[in-house]
C-alpha positions as YAML, in Angstrom:
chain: A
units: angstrom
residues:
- id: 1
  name: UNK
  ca: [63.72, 186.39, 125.32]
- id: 2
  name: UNK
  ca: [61.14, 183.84, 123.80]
- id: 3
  name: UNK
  ca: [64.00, 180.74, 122.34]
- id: 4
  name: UNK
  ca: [64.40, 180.28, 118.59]
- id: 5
  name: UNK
  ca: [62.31, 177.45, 116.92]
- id: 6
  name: UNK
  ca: [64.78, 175.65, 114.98]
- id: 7
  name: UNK
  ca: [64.60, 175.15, 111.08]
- id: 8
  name: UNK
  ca: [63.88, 172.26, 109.73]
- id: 9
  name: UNK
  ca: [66.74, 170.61, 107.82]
- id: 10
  name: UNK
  ca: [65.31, 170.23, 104.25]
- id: 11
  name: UNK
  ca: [67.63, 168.66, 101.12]
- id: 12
  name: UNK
  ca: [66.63, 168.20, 97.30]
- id: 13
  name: UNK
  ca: [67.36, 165.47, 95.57]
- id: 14
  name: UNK
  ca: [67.55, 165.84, 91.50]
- id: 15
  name: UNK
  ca: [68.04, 162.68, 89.47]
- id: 16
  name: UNK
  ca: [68.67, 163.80, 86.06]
- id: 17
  name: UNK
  ca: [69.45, 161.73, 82.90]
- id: 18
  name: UNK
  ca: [73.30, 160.99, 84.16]
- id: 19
  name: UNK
  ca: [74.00, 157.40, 85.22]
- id: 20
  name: UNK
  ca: [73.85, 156.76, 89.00]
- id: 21
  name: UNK
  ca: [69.70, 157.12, 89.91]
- id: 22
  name: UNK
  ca: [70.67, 154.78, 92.45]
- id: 23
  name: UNK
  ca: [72.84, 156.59, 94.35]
- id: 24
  name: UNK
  ca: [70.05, 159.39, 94.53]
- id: 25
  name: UNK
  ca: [67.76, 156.50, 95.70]
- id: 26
  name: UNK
  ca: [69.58, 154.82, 98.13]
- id: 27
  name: UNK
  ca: [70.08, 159.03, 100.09]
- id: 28
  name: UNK
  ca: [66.56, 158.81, 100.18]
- id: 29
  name: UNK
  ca: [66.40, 155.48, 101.78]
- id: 30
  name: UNK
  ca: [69.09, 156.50, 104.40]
- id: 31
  name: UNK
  ca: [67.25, 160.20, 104.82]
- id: 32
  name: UNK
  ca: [63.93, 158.58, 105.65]
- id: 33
  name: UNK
  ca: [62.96, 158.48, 109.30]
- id: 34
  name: UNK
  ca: [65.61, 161.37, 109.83]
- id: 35
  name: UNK
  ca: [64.42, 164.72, 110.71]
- id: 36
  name: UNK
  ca: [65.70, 165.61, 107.37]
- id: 37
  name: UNK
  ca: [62.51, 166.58, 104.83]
- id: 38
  name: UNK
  ca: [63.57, 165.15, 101.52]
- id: 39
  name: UNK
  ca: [62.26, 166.76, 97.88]
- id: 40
  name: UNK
  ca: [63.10, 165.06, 94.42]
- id: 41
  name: UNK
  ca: [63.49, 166.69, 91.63]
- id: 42
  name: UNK
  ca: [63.19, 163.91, 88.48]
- id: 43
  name: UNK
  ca: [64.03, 165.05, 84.60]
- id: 44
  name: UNK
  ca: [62.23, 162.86, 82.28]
- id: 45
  name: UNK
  ca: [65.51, 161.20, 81.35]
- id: 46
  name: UNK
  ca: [65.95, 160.77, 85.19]
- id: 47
  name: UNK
  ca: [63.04, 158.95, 84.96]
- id: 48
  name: UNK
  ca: [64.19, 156.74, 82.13]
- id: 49
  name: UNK
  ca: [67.48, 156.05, 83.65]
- id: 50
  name: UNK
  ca: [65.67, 155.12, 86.77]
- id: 51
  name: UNK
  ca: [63.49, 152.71, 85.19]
- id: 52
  name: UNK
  ca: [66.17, 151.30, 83.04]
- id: 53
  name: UNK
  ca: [68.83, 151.20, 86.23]
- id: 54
  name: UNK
  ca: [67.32, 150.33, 89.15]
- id: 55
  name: UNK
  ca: [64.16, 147.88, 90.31]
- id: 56
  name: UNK
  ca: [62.02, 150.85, 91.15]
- id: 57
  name: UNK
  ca: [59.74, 152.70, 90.02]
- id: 58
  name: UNK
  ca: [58.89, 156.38, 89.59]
- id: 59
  name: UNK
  ca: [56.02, 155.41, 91.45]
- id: 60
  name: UNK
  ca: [57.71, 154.01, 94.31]
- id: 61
  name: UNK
  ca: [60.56, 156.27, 94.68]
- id: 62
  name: UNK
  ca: [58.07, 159.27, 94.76]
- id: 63
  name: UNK
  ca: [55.39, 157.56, 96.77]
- id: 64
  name: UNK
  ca: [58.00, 155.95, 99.56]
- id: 65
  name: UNK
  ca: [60.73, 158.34, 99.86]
- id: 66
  name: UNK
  ca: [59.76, 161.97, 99.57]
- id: 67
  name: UNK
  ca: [57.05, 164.76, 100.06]
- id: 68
  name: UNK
  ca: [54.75, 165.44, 97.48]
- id: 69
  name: UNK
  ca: [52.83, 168.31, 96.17]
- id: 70
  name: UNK
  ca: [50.19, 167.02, 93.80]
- id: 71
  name: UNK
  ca: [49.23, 171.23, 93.36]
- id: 72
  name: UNK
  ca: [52.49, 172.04, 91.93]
- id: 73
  name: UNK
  ca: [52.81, 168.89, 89.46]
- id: 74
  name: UNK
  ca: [49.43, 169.94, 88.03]
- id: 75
  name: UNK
  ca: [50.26, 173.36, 88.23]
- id: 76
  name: UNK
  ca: [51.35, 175.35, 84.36]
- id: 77
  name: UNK
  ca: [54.69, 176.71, 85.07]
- id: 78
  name: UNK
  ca: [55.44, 180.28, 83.71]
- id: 79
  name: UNK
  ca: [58.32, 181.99, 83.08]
- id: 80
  name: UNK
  ca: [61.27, 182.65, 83.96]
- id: 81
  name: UNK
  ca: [61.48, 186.09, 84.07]
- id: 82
  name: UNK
  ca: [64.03, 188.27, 85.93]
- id: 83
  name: UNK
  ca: [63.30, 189.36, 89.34]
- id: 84
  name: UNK
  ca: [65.91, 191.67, 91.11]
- id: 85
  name: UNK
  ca: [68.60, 189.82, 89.83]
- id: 86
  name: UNK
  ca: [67.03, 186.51, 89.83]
- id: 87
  name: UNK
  ca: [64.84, 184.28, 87.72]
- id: 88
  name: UNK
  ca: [61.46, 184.11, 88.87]
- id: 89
  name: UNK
  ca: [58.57, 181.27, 87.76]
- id: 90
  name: UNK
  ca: [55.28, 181.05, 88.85]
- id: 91
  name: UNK
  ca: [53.38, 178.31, 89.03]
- id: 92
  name: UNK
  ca: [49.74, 178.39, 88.52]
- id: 93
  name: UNK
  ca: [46.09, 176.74, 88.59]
- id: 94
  name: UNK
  ca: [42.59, 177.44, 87.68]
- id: 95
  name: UNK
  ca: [41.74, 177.91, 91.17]
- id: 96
  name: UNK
  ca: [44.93, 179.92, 92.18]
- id: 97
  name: UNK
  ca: [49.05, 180.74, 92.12]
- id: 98
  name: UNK
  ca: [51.44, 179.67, 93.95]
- id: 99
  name: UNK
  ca: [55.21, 180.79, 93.09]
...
């Protein structure tokens, strides 16, 4: 029996308008390095409280502590719509879909 490739341990991070960006910050200082894939999700008021809270950046944050996928930030989202139960968006470009 061929062994199981483990999964990779993945964890989103949202910073939304509350108070406390930092504390969303400083887990992605701690995560990075770890074999832990970190993914932030940022409102716009997340971003305002960041900026407003904290001596980083958007730019920083983004560009330091997390992946990135510069196709889906372009991308138009569309939807929801309901899936089998569950709400379904797709997220799409001029040269293709992903979603």
């Amino acid at each position: 029996m061929p062994a199981l490739t483990p999964l990779p341990r993945r964890l989103v991070v949202a910073i939304t308008g509350a108070t406390g960006s930092l504390f969303g910050i400083r887990l992605l200082q701690v995560l990075k390095g770890s074999d832990v894939e970190t993914h932030l999700v940022l409102s716009r008021w997340g971003a305002r409280t960041l900026i407003h809270e904290t001596p980083f950046t958007v730019e920083q944050v983004r560009d330091t502590y997390v992946n990135t996928y510069p196709e889906l930030a372009t991308a138009a989202i569309e939807g929801p719509s309901p899936v089998n139960g569950a709400m379904e968006y797709t997220f799409t470009r001029a040269i293709g879909a992903k979603g």
